[in-house]
Every structure is written in C-alpha cells, then in structure tokens.
C-alpha positions as CSV (number, residue, x, y, z in Angstrom):
1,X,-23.6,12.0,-19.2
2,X,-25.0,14.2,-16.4
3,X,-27.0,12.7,-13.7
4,X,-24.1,10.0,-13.3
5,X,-23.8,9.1,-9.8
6,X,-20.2,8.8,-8.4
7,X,-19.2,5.5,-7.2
8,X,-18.1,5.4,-3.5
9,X,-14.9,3.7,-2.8
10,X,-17.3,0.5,-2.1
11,X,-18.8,0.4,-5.5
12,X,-15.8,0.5,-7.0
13,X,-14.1,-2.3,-5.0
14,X,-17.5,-4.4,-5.5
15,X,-16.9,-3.9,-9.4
16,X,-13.1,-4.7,-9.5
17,X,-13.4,-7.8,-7.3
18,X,-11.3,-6.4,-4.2
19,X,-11.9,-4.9,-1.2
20,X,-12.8,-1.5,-0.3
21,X,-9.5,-1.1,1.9
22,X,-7.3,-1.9,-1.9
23,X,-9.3,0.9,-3.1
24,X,-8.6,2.8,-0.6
25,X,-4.5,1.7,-0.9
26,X,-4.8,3.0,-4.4
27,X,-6.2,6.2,-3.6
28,X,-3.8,7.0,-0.6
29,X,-0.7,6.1,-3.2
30,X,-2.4,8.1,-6.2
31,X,-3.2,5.8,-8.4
32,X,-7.0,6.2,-9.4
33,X,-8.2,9.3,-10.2
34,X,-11.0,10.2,-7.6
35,X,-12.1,13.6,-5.7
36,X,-12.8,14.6,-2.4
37,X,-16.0,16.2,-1.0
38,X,-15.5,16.3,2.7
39,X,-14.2,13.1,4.3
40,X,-15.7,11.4,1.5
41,X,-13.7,9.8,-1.6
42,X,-15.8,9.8,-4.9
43,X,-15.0,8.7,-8.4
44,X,-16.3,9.7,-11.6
45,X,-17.2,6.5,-13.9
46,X,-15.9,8.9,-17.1
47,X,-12.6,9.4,-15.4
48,X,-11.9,5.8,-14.5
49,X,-13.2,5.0,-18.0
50,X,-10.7,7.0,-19.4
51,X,-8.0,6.0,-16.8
52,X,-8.8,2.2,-17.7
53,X,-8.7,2.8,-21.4
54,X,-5.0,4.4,-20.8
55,X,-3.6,1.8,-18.8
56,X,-4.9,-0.7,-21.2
57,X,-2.7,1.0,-24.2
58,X,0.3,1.1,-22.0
59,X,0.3,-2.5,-21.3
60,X,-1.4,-3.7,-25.2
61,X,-0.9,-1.1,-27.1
62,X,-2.6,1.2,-29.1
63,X,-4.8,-1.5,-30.7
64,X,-6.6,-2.4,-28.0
C-alpha cells in the first residue's frame, strides 16, 4: 500500500536474523530485489514479498 516505508539494508538483516553485511553479499551478487537512490540500498516490502513467495514454490512447490 502507499505510504510503505522501504526497509534499509539494516532492517532487513534485523528481520532475517543475519547481519547487515549478508544483506549486503546478496545484493552485490543479485539476489534480492532492491533499488538504489544515491549511495543508498532500499527495498520494497511488496517486492521481497513477492520474491519470498517465489522462492518458496521453487523449493515446495506450488502448494505452499
């Protein structure tokens, strides 16, 4: 919905249980979806919803 806030790389590490430089990793090697505004990395909660819900098929199935 609009008004969302992006989560900075440190929100997202703090709600995936790693640290901010993995997030970072990830990023670097392309493997979250995220934008750039400046020197800042930002990602949308919709996008990584939508990421998650994809890699979660791939690995279950469609079923999950």
């Amino acid at each position: 919905p609009p008004g969302r806030e992006p989560l900075t790389p440190e929100d997202l590490a703090l709600l995936l249980g790693v640290s901010e430089e993995v997030v970072l990793s990830w990023v670097e090697a392309g493997l979250l979806p995220h934008r750039r505004e400046g020197e800042a990395v930002l990602f949308d909660s919709i996008a990584l919803d939508r990421w998650l819900e994809e890699k979660a098929k791939a690995l279950y199935g469609e079923d999950f």
